[in-house]
VEXDREN-2710 file (C-alpha; in Angstrom, 1 decimal):
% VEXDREN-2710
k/r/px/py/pz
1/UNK/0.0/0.0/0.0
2/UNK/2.8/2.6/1.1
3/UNK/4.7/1.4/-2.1
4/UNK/1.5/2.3/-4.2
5/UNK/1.3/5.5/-2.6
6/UNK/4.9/6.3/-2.9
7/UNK/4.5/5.2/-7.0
8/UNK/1.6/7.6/-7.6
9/UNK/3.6/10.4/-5.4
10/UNK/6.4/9.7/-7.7
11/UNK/4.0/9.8/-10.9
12/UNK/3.0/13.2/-9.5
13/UNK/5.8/15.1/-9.0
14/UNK/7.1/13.7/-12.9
15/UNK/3.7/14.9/-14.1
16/UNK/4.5/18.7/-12.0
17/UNK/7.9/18.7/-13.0
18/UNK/6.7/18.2/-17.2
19/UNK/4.0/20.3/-16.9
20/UNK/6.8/22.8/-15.5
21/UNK/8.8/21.9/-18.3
22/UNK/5.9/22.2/-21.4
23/UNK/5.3/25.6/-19.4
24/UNK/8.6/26.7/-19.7
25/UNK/9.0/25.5/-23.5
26/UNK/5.5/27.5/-23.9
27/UNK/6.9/30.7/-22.1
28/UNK/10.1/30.4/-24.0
29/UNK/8.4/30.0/-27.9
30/UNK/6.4/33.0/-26.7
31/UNK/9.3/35.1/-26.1
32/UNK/10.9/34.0/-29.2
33/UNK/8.2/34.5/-31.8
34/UNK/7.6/37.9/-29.7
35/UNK/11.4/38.7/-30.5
36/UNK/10.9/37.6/-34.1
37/UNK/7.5/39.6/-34.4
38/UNK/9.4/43.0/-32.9
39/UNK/12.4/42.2/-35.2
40/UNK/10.1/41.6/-38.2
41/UNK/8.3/44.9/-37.5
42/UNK/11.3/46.7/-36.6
43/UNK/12.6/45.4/-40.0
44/UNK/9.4/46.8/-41.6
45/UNK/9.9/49.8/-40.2
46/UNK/13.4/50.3/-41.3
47/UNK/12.5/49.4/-45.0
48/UNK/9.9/51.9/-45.2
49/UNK/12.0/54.4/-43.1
50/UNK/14.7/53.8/-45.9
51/UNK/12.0/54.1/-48.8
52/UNK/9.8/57.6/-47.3
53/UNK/13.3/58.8/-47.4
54/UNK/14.7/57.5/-50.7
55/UNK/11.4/59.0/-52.4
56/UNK/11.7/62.5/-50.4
57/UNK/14.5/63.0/-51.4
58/UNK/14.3/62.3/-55.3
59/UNK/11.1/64.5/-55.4
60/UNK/13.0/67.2/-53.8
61/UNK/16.1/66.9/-56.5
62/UNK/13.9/67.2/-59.6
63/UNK/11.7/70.0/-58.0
64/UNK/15.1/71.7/-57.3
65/UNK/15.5/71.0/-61.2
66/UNK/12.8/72.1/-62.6
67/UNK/13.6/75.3/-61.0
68/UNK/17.1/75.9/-61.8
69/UNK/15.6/75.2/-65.8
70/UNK/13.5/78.1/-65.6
71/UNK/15.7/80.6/-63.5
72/UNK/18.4/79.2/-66.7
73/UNK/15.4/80.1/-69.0
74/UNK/15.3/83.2/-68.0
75/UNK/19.1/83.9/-67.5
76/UNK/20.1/82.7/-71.0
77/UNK/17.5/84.2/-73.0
78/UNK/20.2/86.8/-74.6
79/UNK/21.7/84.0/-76.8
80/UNK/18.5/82.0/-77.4
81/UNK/17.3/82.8/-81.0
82/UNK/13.6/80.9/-80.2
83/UNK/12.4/82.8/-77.0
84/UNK/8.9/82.3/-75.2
85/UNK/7.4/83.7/-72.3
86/UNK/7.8/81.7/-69.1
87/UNK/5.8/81.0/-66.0
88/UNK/7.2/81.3/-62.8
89/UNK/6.2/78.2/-61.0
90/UNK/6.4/74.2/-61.4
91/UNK/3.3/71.8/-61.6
92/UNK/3.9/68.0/-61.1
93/UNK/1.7/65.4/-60.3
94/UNK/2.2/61.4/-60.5
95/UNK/1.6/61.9/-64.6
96/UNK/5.1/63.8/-64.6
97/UNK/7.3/60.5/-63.3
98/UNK/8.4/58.7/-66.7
99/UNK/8.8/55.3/-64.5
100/UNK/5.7/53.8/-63.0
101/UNK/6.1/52.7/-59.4
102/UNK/4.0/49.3/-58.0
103/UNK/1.3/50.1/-56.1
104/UNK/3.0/49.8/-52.5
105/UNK/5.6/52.1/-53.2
106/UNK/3.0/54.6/-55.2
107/UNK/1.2/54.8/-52.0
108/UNK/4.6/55.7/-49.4
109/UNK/5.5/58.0/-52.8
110/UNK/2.1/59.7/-52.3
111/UNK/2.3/60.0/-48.7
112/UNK/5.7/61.8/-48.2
113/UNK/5.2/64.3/-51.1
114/UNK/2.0/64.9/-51.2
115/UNK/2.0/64.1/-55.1
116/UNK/-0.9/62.8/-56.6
117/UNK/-3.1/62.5/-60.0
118/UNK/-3.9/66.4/-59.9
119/UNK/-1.2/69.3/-61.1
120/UNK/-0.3/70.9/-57.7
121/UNK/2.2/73.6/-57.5
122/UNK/5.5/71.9/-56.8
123/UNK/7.6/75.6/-56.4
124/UNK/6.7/79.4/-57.0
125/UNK/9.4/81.9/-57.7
126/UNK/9.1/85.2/-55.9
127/UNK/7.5/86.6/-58.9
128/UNK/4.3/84.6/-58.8
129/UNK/1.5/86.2/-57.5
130/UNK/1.0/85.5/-53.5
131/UNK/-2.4/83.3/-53.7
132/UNK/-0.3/80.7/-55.3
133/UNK/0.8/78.4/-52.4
134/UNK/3.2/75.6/-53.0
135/UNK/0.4/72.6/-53.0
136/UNK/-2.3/74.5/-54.5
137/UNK/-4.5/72.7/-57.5
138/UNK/-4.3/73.9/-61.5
139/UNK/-7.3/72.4/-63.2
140/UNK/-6.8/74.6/-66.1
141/UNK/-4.5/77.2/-68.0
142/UNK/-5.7/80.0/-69.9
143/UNK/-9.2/78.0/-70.0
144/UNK/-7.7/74.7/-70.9
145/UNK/-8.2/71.9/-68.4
146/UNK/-4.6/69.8/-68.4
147/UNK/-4.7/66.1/-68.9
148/UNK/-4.6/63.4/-66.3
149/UNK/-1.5/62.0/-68.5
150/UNK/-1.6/58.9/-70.7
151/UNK/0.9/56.2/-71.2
152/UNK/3.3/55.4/-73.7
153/UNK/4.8/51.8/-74.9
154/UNK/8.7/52.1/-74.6
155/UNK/10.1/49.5/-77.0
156/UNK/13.4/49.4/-76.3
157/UNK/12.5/48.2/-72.9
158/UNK/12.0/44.8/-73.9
159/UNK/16.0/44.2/-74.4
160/UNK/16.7/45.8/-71.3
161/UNK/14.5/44.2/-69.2
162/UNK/12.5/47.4/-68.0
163/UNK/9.0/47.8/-67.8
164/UNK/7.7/48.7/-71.3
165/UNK/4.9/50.8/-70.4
166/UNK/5.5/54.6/-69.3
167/UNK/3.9/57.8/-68.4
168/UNK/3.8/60.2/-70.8
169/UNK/2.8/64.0/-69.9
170/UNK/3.3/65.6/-73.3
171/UNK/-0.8/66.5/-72.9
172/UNK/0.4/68.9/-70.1
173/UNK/3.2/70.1/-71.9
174/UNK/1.0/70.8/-75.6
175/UNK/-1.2/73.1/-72.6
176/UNK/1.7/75.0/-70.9
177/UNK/3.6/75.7/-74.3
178/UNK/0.9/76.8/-76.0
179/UNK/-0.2/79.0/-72.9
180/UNK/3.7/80.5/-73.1
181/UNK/3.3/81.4/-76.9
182/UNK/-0.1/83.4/-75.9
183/UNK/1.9/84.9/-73.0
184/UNK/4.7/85.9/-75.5
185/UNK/1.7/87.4/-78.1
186/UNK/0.8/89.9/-74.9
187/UNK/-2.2/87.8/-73.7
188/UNK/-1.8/87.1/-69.7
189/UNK/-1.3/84.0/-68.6
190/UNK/-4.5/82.6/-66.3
191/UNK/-4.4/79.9/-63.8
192/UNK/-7.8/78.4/-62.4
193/UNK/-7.2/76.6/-59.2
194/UNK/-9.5/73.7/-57.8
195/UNK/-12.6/75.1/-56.7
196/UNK/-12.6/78.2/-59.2
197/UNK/-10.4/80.6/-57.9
198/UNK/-8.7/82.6/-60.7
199/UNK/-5.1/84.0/-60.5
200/UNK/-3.6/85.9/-63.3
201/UNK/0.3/85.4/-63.5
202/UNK/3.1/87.7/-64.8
203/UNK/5.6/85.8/-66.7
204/UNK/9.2/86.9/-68.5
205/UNK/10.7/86.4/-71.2
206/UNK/13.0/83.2/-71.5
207/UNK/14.4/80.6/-74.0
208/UNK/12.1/78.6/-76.0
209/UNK/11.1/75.1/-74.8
210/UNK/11.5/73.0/-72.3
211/UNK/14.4/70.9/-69.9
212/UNK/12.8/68.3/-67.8
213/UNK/14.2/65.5/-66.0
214/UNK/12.4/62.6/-64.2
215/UNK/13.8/61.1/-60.3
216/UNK/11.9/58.3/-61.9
217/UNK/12.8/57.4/-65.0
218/UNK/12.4/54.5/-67.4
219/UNK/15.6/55.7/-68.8
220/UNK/18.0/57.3/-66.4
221/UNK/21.0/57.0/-68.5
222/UNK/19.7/58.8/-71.6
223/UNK/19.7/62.1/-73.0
224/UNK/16.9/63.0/-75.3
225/UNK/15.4/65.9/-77.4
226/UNK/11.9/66.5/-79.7
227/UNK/13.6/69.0/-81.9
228/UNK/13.8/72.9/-80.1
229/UNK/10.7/72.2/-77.9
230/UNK/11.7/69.8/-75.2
231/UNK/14.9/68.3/-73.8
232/UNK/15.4/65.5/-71.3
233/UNK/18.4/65.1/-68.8
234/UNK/19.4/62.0/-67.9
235/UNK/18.2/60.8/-64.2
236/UNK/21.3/59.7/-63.0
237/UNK/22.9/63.1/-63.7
238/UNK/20.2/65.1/-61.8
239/UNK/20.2/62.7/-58.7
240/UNK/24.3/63.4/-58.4
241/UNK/23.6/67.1/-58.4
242/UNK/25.1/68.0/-55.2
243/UNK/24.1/72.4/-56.1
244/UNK/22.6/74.9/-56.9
245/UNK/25.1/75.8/-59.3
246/UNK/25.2/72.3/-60.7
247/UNK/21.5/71.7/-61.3
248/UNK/21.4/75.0/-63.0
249/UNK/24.5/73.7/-65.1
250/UNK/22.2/70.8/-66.2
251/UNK/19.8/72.8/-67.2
252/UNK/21.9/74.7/-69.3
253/UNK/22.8/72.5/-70.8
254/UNK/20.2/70.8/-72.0
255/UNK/18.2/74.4/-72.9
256/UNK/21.5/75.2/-75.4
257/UNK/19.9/72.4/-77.5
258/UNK/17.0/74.7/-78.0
259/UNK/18.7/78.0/-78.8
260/UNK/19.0/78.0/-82.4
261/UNK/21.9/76.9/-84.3
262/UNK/21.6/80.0/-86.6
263/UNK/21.9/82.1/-83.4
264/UNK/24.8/80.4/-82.3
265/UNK/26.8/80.5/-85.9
266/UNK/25.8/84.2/-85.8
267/UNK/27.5/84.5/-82.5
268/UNK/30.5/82.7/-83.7
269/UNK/30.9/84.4/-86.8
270/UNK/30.7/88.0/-85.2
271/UNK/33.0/87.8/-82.9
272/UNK/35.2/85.6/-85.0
273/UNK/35.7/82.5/-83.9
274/UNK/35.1/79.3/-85.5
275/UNK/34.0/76.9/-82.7
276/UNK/32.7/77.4/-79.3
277/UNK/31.3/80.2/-77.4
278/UNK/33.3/83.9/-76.9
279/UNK/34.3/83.6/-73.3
280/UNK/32.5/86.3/-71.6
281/UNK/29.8/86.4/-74.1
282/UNK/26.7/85.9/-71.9
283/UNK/28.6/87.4/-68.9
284/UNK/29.1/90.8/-70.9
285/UNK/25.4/90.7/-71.3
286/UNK/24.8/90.2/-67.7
287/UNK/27.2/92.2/-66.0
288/UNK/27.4/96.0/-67.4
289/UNK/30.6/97.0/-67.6
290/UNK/32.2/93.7/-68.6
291/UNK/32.4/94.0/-72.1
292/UNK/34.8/95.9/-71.4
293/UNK/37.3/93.5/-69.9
294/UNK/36.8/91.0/-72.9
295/UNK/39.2/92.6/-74.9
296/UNK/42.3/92.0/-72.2
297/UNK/41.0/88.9/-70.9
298/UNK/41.0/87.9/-75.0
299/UNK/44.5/89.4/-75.6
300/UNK/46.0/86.7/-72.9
301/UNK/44.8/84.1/-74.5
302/UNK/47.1/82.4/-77.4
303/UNK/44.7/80.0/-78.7
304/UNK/40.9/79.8/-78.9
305/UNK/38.9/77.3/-77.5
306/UNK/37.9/74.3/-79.9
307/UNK/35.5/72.0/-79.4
308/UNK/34.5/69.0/-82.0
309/UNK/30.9/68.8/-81.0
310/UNK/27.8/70.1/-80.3
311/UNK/27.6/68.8/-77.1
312/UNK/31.5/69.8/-76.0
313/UNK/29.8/73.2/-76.9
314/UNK/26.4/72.8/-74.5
315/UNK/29.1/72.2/-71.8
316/UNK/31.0/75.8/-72.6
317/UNK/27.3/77.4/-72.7
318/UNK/26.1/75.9/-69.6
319/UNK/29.6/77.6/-68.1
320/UNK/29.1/81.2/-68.9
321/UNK/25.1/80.3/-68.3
322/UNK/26.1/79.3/-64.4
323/UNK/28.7/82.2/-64.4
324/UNK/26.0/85.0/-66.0
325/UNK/23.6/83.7/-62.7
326/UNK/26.4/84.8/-60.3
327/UNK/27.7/80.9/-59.9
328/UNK/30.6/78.9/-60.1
329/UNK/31.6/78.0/-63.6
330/UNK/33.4/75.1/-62.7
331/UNK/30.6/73.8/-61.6
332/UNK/29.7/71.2/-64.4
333/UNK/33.6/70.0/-64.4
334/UNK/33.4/68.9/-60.6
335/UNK/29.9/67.3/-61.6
336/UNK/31.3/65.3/-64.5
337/UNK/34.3/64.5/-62.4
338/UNK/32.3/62.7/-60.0
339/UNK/30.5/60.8/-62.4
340/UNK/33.1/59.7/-64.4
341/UNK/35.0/58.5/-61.3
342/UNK/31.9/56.4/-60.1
343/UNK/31.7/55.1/-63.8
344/UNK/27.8/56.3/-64.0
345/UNK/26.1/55.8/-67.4
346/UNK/25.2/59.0/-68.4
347/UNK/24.9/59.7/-72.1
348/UNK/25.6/63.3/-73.7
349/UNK/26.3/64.8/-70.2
350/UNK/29.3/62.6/-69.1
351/UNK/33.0/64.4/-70.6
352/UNK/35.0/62.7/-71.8
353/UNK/39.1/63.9/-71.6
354/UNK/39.1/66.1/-74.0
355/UNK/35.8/67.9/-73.1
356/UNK/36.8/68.2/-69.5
357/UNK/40.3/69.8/-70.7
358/UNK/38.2/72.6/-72.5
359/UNK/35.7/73.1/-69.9
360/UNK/38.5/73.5/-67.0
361/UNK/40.4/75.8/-69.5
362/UNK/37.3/77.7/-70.3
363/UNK/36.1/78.3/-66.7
364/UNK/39.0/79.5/-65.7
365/UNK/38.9/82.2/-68.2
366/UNK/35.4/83.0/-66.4
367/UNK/36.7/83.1/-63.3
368/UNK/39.4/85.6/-63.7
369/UNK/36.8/87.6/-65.5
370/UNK/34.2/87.5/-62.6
371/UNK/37.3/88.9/-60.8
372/UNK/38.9/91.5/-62.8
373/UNK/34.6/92.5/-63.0
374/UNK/34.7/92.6/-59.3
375/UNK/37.5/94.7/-58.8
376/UNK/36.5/97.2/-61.1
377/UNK/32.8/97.5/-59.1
378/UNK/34.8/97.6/-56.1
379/UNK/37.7/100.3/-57.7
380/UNK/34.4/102.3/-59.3
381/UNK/32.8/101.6/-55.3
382/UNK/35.9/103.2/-53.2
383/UNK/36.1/106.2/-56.3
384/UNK/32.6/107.2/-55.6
385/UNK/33.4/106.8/-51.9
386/UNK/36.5/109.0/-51.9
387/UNK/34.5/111.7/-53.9
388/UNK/31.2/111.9/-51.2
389/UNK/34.0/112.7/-48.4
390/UNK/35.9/115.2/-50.6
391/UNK/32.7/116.8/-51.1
392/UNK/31.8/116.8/-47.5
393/UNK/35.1/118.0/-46.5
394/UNK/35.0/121.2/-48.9
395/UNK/34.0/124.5/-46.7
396/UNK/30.6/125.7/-47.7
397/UNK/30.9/129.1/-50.0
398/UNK/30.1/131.8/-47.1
399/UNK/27.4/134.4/-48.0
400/UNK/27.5/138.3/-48.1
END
């Protein structure tokens, strides 16, 4: 009997001690699939940290872009034979972004830039009237409505593997241009907003057509142009902007393939040169008083530039463009530089050796001319200075 009891003790405390045990497994599963669950989330978290901040920041590159291209517009419109009117603000919407994103990246986009199918204003120079608010809604321009975008097939995506259908915004574009060449004809240029509110806006006077670039692009490596009306630079150039001065560069560049070649033969031919831009050209226009210096800064120099292309010439152009805007003209070297040495694919915009070698050579002629232009504002500065204190020091003619 006491052996039986003893038995059944012993059968108890083995059943305590697994239950104890199948406890402890339980206790210990929960804490690890709780760790995996917080390191799964935290993980989640992470990724879409990484993502809100990857798609921020591209949104803010191409609307820093698109408005270096129209203070360039406006900067370079001396030496631009084709010249338009210009409006001083951006509109982008989802329709704008050549590349389509899948759906759960569309919505983080969406969420972080506040981008979506409508044309909200994405940046307003000072000029623009103050009603317009960066975020506001443009249904319409001069009485048009603009397009919700369509979609183009890409061909030559099929041998690269990328998706072959695009957005296409060239709707919006056939409505902005045309509201430009009615601005340039004298007729104002009207915005309605969502909900009918009218503003009319004062534009100026800027190179013909139109330098976009995409943060999302089917085709980040290419440079394209539709004849003098639109050009497109290359994603991967914009996106290793690191300046002002070097997204204005960009833009430059890619607006000298819309000044006309008739213009810039003209140019050549006047001031006698047969290849490349005068150094100083655009600078002279900007600066008054510079022309004058060109003829020194000229005489030091044994040998004019040459370039072989029309593109080694968009790079001189973008230079004195930068310089004209009060920037640095090297500004497109240290740009190309850094591309070059990361081996990025970057068609048109990319230097090669001997394109860099005239570009540095050509800047520096810029630079010493944006100095020998400073000191004379500061000699013509300390001249006027000397003759307000002579003129205070004289005695006052006494009276009789």
């Amino acid at each position: 009997m006491s052996r039986g009891r003893h038995l059944c003790g012993r059968a108890a405390d083995l059943w305590l001690a697994a239950v104890k045990m199948v406890t402890m497994c339980v206790r210990l599963l929960l804490l690890v699939l709780s760790a995996m669950a917080l390191a799964g989330g935290a993980a989640a978290q992470y990724d879409n940290a990484f993502e809100r901040e990857l798609f921020k920041t591209r949104y803010d590159y191409e609307v820093k872009f698109r408005a270096a291209a129209i203070h360039v517009a406006w900067g370079a419109e001396a030496l631009c034979d084709a010249t338009t009117q210009i409006e001083p603000f951006v509109l982008l919407s989802v329709h704008s972004m050549r590349r389509r994103l899948p759906d759960n990246e569309m919505k983080i986009f969406r969420e972080v830039t506040g981008v979506d199918e409508k044309w909200r204003v994405a940046w307003a120079d000072e000029g623009a009237p103050d009603d317009l608010k960066v975020g506001d809604v443009v249904v319409s321009v001069n009485d048009r409505p603009l397009p919700s975008g369509g979609t183009k097939w890409e061909m030559g995506a099929l041998f690269r593997g990328g998706s072959m259908v695009s957005n296409d915004d060239q709707g919006f574009w056939d409505v902005m241009l045309q509201a430009r060449q009615e601005a340039a004809e004298g007729k104002p240029m009207r915005l309605t907003l969502e909900g009918g509110r009218k503003l009319e806006v004062d534009t100026q006077k800027g190179c013909a057509g139109s330098v976009t670039a995409s943060s999302f692009d089917n085709d980040p490596d290419t440079f394209w142009r539709m004849g003098n009306k639109r050009a497109k630079i290359p994603a991967n150039a914009m996106l290793e902007a690191q300046s002002p001065d070097e997204f204005r560069w960009l833009a430059a560049f890619g607006t000298y393939f819309q000044a006309s070649q008739s213009s810039i033969a003209a140019v050549q031919k006047s001031e006698g040169m047969s290849n490349g831009f005068l150094v100083g050209k655009i600078l002279s226009i900007a600066l008054p008083g510079a022309g004058m210096l060109l003829s020194a800064a000229e005489a030091q120099a044994e040998k004019a530039i040459a370039v072989d292309s029309i593109v080694g010439s968009a790079d001189l152009f973008a230079n004195e463009v930068v310089a004209s805007l009060g920037g640095d003209a090297a500004a497109g070297l240290r740009l190309t530089e850094r591309m070059a040495a990361k081996g990025m694919k970057v068609d048109a915009v990319l230097m090669d050796d001997f394109r860099r070698s005239n570009a540095a050579e050509h800047a520096r002629r810029l630079k010493a001319l944006q100095a020998a232009q400073a000191e004379r504002e500061r000699a013509e500065s300390r001249a006027q200075e000397e003759a307000q204190a002579k003129a205070q020091r004289q005695p006052l003619p006494v009276k009789r």
